[in-house]
C-alpha positions as CSV (number, residue, x, y, z in Angstrom):
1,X,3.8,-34.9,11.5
2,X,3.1,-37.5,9.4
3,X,1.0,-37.2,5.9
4,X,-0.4,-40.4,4.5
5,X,-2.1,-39.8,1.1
6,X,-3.4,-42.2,-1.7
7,X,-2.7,-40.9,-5.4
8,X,-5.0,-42.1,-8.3
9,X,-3.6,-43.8,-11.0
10,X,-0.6,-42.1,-13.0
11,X,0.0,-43.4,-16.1
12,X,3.7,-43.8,-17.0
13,X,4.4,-44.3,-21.2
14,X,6.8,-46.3,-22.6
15,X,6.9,-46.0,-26.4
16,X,9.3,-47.3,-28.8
17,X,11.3,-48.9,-26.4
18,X,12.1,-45.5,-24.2
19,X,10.9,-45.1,-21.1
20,X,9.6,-41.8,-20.1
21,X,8.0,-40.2,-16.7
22,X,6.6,-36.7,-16.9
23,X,8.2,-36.6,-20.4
24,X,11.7,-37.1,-19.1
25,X,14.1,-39.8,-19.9
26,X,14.6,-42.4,-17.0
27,X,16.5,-45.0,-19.2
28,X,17.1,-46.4,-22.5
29,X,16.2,-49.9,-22.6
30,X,17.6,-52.1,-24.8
31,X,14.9,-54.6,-26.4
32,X,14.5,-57.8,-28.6
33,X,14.6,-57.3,-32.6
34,X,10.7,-57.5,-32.9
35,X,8.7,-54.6,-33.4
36,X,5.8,-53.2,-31.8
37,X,4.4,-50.3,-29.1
38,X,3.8,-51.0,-25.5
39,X,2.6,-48.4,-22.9
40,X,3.8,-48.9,-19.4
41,X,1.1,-48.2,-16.7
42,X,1.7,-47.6,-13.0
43,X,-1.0,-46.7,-11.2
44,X,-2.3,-46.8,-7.3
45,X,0.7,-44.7,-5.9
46,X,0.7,-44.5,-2.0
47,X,2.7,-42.0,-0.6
48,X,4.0,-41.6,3.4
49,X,5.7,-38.2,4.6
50,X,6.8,-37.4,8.3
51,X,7.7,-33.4,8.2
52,X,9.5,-31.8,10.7
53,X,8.9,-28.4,11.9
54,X,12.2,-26.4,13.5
55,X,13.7,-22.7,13.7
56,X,16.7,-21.4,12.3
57,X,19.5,-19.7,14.0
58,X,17.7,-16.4,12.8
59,X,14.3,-17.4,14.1
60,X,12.4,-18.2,11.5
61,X,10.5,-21.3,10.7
62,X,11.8,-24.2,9.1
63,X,10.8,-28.0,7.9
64,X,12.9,-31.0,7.3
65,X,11.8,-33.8,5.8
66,X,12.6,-36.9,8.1
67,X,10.9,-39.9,6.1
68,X,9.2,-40.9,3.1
69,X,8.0,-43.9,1.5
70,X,6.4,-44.1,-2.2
71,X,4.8,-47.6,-3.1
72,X,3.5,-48.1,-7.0
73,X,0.7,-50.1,-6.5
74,X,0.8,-52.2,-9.6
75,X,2.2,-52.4,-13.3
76,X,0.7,-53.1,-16.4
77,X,1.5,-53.1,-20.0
78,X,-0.4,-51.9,-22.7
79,X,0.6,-53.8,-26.4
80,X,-0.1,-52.7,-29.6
81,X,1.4,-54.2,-33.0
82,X,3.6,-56.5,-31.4
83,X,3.6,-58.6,-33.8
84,X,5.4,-61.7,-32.8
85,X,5.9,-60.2,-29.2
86,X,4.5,-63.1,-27.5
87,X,3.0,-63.0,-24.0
88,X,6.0,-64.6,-22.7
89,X,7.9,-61.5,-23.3
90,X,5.8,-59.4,-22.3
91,X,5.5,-60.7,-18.7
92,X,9.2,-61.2,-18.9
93,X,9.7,-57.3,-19.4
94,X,6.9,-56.6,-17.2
95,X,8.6,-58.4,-14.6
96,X,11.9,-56.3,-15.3
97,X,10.1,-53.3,-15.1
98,X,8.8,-54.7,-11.6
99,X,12.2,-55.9,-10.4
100,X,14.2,-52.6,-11.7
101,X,12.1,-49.3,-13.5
102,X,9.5,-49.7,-10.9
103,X,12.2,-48.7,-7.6
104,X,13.8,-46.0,-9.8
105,X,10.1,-43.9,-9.7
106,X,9.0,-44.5,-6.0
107,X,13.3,-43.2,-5.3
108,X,12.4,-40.4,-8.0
109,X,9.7,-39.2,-6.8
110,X,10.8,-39.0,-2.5
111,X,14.0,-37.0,-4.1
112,X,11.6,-34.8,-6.1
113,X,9.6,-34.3,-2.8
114,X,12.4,-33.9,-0.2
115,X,13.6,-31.1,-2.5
116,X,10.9,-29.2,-2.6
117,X,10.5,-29.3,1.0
118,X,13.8,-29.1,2.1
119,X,14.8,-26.6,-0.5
120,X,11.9,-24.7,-1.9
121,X,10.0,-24.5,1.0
122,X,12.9,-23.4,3.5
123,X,13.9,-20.8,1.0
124,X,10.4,-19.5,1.1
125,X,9.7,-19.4,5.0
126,X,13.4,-17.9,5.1
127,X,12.8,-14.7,3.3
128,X,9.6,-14.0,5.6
129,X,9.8,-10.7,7.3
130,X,10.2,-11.4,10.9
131,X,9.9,-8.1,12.0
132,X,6.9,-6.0,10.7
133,X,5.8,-2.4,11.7
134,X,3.1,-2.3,14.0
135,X,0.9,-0.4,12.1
136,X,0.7,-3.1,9.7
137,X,-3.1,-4.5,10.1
138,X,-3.0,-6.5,7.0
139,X,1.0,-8.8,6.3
140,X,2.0,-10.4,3.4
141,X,4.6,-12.6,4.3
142,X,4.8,-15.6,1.3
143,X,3.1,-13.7,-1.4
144,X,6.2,-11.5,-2.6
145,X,7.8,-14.8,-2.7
146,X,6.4,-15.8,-5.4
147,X,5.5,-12.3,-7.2
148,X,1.8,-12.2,-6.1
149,X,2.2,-8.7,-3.9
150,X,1.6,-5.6,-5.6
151,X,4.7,-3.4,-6.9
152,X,6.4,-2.5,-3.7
153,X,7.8,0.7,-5.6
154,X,4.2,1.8,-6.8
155,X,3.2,1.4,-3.3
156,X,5.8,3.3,-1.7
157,X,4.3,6.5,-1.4
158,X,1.3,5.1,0.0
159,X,3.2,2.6,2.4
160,X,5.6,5.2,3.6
161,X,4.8,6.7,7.2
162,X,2.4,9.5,7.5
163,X,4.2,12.7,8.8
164,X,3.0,13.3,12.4
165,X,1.3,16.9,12.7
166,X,2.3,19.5,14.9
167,X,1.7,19.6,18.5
168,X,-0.5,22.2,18.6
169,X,-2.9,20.1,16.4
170,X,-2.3,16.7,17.7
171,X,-5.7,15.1,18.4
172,X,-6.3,13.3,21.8
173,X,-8.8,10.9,19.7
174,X,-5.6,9.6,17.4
175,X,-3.4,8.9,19.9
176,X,-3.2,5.3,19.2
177,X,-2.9,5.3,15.8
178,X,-0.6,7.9,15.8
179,X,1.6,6.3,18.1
180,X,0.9,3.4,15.5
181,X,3.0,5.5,13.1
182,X,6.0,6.2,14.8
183,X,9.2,3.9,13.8
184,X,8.3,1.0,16.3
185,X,8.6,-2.3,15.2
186,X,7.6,-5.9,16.0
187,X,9.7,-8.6,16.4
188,X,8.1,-12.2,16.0
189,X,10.9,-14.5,15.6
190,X,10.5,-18.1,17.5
191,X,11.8,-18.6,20.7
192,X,12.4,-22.7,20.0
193,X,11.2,-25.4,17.6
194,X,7.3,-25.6,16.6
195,X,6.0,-28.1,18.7
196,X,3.0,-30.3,17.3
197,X,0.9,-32.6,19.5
198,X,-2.5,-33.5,19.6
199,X,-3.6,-32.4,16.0
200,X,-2.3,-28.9,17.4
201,X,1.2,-27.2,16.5
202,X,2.3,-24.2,18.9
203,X,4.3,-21.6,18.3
204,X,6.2,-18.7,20.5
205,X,7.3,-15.6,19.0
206,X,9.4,-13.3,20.8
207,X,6.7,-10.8,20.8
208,X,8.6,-7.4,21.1
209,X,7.8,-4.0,20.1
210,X,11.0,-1.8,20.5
211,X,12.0,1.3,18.5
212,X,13.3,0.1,15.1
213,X,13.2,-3.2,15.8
214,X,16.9,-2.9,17.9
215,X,15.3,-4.8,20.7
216,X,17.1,-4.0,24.1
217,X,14.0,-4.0,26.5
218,X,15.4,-4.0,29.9
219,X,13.1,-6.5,31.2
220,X,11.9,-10.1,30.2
221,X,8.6,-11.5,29.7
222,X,6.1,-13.1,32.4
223,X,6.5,-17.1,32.8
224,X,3.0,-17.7,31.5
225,X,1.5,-21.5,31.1
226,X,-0.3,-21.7,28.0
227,X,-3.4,-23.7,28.2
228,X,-4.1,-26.4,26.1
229,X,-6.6,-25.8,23.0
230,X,-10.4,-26.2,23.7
231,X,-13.1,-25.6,21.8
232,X,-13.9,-25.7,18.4
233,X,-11.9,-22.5,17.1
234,X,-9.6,-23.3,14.4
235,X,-7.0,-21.1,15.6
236,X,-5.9,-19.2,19.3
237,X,-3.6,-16.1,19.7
238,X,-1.8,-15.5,23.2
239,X,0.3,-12.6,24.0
240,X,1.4,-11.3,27.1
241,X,1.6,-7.7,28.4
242,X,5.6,-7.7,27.4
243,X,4.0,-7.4,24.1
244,X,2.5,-3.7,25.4
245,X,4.8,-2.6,28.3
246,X,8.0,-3.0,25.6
247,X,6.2,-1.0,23.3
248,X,5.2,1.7,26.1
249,X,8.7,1.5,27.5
250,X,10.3,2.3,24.0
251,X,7.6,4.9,23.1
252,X,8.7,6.5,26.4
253,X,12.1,6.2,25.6
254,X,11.5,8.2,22.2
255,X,9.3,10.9,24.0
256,X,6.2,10.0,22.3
257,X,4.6,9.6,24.8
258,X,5.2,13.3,25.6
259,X,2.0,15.2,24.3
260,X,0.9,19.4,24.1
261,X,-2.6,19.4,24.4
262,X,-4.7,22.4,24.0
263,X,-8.6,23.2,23.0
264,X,-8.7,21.9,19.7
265,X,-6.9,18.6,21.0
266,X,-10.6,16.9,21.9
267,X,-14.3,18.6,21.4
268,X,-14.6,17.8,25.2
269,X,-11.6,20.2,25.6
270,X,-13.0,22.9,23.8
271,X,-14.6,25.0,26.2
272,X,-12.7,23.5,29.0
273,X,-8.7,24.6,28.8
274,X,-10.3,28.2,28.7
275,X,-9.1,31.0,31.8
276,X,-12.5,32.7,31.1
277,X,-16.0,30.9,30.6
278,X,-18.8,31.4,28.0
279,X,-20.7,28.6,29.6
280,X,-20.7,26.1,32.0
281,X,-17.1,24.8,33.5
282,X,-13.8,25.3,32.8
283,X,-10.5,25.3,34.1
284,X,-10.3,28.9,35.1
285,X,-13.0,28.4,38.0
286,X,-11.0,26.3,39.4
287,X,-7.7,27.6,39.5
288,X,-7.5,30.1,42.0
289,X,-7.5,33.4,40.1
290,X,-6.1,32.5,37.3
291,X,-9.2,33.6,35.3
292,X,-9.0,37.3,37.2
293,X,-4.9,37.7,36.0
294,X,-4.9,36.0,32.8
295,X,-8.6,36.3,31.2
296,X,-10.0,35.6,27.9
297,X,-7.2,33.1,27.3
298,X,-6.1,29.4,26.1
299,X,-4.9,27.0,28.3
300,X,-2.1,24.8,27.5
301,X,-1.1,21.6,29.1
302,X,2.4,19.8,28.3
303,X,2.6,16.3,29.3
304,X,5.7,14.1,29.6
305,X,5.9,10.8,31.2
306,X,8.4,10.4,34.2
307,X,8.8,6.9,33.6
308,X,7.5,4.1,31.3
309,X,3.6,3.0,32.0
310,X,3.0,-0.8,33.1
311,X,0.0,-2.2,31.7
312,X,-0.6,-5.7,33.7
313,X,-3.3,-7.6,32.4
314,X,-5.6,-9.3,35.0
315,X,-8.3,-11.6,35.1
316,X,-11.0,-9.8,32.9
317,X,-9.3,-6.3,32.5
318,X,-6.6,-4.8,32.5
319,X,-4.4,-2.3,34.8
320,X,-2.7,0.6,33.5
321,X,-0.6,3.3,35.2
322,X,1.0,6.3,34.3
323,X,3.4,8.6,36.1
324,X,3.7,11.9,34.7
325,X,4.5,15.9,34.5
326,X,2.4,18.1,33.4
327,X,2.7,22.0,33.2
328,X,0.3,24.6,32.1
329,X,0.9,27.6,29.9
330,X,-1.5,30.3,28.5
331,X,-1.3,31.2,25.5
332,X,-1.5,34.6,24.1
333,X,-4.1,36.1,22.1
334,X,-2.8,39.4,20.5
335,X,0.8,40.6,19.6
336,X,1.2,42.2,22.8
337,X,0.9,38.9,25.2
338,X,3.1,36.2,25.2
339,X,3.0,32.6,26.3
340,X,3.6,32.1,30.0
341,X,3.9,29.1,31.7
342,X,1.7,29.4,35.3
343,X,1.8,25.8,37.0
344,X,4.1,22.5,37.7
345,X,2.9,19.8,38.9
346,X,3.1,16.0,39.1
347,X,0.4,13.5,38.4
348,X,0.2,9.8,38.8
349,X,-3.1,7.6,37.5
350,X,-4.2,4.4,37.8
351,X,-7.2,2.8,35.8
352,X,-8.7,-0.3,34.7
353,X,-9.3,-1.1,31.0
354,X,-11.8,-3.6,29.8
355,X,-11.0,-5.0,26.3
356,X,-13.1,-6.7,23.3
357,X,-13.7,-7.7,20.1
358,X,-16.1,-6.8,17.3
359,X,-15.8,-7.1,13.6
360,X,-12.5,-7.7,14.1
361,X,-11.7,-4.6,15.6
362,X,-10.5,-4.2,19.5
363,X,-12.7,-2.0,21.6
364,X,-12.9,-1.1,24.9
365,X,-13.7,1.2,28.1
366,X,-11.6,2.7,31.1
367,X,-12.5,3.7,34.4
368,X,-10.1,5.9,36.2
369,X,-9.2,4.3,39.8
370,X,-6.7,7.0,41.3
371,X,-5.9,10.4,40.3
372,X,-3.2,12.3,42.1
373,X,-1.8,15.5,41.1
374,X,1.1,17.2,43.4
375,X,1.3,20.8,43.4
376,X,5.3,21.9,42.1
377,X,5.1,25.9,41.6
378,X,2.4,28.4,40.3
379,X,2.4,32.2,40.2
380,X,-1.1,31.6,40.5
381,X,-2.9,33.7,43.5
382,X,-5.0,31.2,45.8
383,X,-3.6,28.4,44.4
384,X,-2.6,25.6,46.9
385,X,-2.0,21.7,47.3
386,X,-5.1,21.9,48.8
387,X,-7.3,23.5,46.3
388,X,-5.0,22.1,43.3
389,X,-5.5,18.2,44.7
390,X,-9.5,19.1,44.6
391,X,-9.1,19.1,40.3
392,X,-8.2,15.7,40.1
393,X,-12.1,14.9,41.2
394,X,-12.9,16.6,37.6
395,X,-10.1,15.1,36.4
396,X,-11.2,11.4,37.0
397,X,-14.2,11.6,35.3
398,X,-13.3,13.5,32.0
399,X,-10.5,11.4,31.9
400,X,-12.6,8.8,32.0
401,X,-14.6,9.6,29.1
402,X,-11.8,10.4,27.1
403,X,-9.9,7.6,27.7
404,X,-13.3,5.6,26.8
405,X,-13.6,7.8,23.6
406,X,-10.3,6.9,22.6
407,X,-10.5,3.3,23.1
408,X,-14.1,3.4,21.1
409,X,-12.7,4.7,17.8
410,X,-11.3,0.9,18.1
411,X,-7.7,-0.7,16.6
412,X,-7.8,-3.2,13.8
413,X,-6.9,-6.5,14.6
414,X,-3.8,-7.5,12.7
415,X,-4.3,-10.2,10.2
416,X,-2.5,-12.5,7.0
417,X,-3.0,-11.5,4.0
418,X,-5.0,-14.3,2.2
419,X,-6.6,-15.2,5.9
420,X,-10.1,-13.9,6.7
421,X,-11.0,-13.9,10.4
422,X,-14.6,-15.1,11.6
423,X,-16.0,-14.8,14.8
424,X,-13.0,-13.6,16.5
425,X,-13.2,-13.4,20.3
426,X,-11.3,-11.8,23.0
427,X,-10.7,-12.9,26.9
428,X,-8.3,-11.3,29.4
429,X,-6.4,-13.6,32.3
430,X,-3.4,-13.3,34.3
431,X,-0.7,-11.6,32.3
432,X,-2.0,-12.7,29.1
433,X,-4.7,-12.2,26.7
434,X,-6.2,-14.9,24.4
435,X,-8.0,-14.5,20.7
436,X,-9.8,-17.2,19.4
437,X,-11.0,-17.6,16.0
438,X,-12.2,-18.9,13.2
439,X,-10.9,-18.4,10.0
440,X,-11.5,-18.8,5.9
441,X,-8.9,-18.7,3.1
442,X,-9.6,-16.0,0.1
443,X,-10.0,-18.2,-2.4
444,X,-8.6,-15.8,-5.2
445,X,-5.3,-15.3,-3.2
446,X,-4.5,-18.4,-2.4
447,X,-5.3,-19.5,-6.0
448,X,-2.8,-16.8,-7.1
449,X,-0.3,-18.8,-4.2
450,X,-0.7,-22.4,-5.5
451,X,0.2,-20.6,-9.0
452,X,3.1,-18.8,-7.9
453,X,4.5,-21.5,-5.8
454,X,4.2,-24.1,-8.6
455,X,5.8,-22.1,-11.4
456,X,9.0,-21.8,-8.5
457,X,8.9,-25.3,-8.2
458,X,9.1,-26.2,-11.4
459,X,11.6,-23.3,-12.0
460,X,13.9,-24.9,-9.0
461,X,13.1,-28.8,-10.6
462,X,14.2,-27.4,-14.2
């Protein structure tokens, strides 16, 4: 990447025969007897940079500055009270400022550069976080570089992890964002060096989501072409669905994605998990007679996955499937009942999951394509494979809308602090999905950046 940029005119002052840049000492020059002042002036500085972008053996980004060239465009001098300084010496010591002071600044200021970039700017990208928790939705990876992030201990009690509740009140609506919560971590380190062509640079993260950020997913990602950038958007995300099948694999892994639902898990549940009904359906009409032996009572269902679900993303949707165990209990109303646990059974489903964007949140519907449940035990009367297999027809459908619900309440799209997304858009292909967006700097933050990473500067330049 190469940076070509035209400077206007810097003056350079040279007063009583001392020669000074930025109000630092270059060299003492020893003059004739006469007297006099004399202000050096070199102006019309033209400046050429080629930057390379790389990653460290940690994975995180890194530049190196390959070339640079700075060219003083001309020297004057300025006289004043010279006396008998004639003009012949002055274009003899402007000559010898040409010939000699004039190299020392253009080599000055490519060593005053390089630093910066080679040293301040490495240090900077190599204390960014790269792993974040996934419930992040808004990072702040430079500004704590350079003391622009609020007090992290202030913050702590707000930032720290809100304590799951109990199963019995765990809400089907929250799932995500609970899950959110738990201790599972992204990592986005690079793969390989940025690569820039075409005006564009490209960048691959790792992408992982895996329980603490240990890693250890027991499968790799998809080979996926990226396609070329198109369009006007001023920025394009891909990510593959090893970004959500690690994180569902290591949510299984934890149990979370075990779940106790009961009545007051969903107002659609409400006067559904029921043995006895007040109005319309529930579960009791269709179990046999499990409203005759157990009436007037709660129904609980405990949920744990058998194995991790695969999400595949498809052209335009994607395909998510989830193999399962699922046992019902009732539970008891008065001191004299107890909880018993009246059915096993097995389920497996299979659904399709159109994704979007709006306002930069990620919305979305479901529609259940197979629904099997496989009858395990019950001390239910007139309870059979036959009549149990008959549920999952109810069971599409209000999965269905619950599913749907769920995905309506919506997930933030993760952003950069200091970054304001426009227009953000979302499209679904074969084992990837692609956001494309424009974007706007806060003008206030990045101010408070440009501060911050000048005062460093200057700190590292002394």
């Amino acid at each position: 990447m190469a940076i070509s940029t035209p400077v206007s005119t810097v003056p350079f002052f040279c007063r009583q025969c001392q020669s000074k840049v930025n109000q630092r000492t270059i060299k003492p020059l020893n003059g004739p007897l006469a007297s006099g002042e004399f202000e050096a002036l070199l102006g019309h500085l033209g400046l050429t940079i080629s930057v390379r972008m790389l990653r460290s053996a940690i994975g995180a980004p890194q530049v190196q500055m390959m070339f640079c060239r700075a060219a003083v465009g001309y020297v004057d001098l300025s006289v004043r009270n010279s006396g008998v300084i004639t003009d012949f010496f002055i274009n003899v010591f402007k000559t010898f400022l040409i010939a000699h002071f004039k190299p020392t600044v253009e080599q000055r200021i490519c060593q005053m550069i390089e630093g910066v970039i080679n040293g301040d700017m490495n240090a900077v990208l190599a204390t960014m976080p790269l792993k974040v928790r996934i419930n992040e939705d808004n990072l702040d990876l430079i500004g704590r570089n350079f003391g622009i992030s609020p007090d992290q201990s202030k913050n702590a009690e707000i930032k720290k992890p809100k304590k799951l509740q109990a199963p019995r009140n765990f809400t089907l609506l929250n799932f995500v964002s609970q899950l959110r919560d738990r201790n599972l971590v992204l990592d986005f380190s690079l793969i390989d060096d940025p690569f820039v062509s075409q005006g564009t640079v490209l960048m691959k993260s790792h992408g992982e989501i895996s329980y603490d950020g240990l890693g250890e997913t027991p499968f790799a990602p998809p080979n996926v072409i990226i396609p070329q950038a198109q369009g006007v958007f001023m920025a394009e995300f891909f990510g593959t669905d090893f970004v959500a099948n690690s994180m569902l694999y290591h949510a299984f892994k934890q149990k979370y994605m075990d779940v106790v639902v009961g009545p007051e898990s969903s107002p659609q549940l409400k006067d559904v998990l029921l043995t006895t009904c007040s109005s319309g359906f529930c579960i009791g009409e269709y179990l046999g007679s499990l409203g005759q032996q157990f009436p007037g009572r709660q129904v609980e269902i405990q949920f744990s996955a058998k194995k991790a679900p695969i999400m595949v993303f498809i052209e335009g949707r994607a395909r998510f499937r989830l193999h399962g165990k699922m046992d019902l209990f009732v539970r008891p109303e008065n001191a004299t009942q107890r909880r018993e646990l009246v059915l096993r059974s097995e389920t497996t489903m299979t659904s399709n999951v159109n994704l979007w964007i709006e306002r930069s949140q990620i919305l979305g519907n479901a529609t259940v394509e197979n629904l099997d449940f496989k009858l395990v035990s019950t001390n239910v009367r007139d309870v059979d494979q036959s009549s149990f297999a008959d549920l999952g027809l109810f069971g599409a459908e209000f999965l269905e809308k619950l599913l749907t619900e769920i995905l309506q309440i919506g997930l933030l799209l993760p952003s950069m602090r200091g970054v304001v997304l426009r227009s953000p858009k979302l499209t679904v292909h074969d084992r990837y999905i692609r956001v494309q967006t424009y974007f706007k700097l806060d003008e206030q933050y990045a101010e408070k950046l440009v501060q911050g990473a000048v005062r460093q500067t200057l700190l590292n330049i002394g």
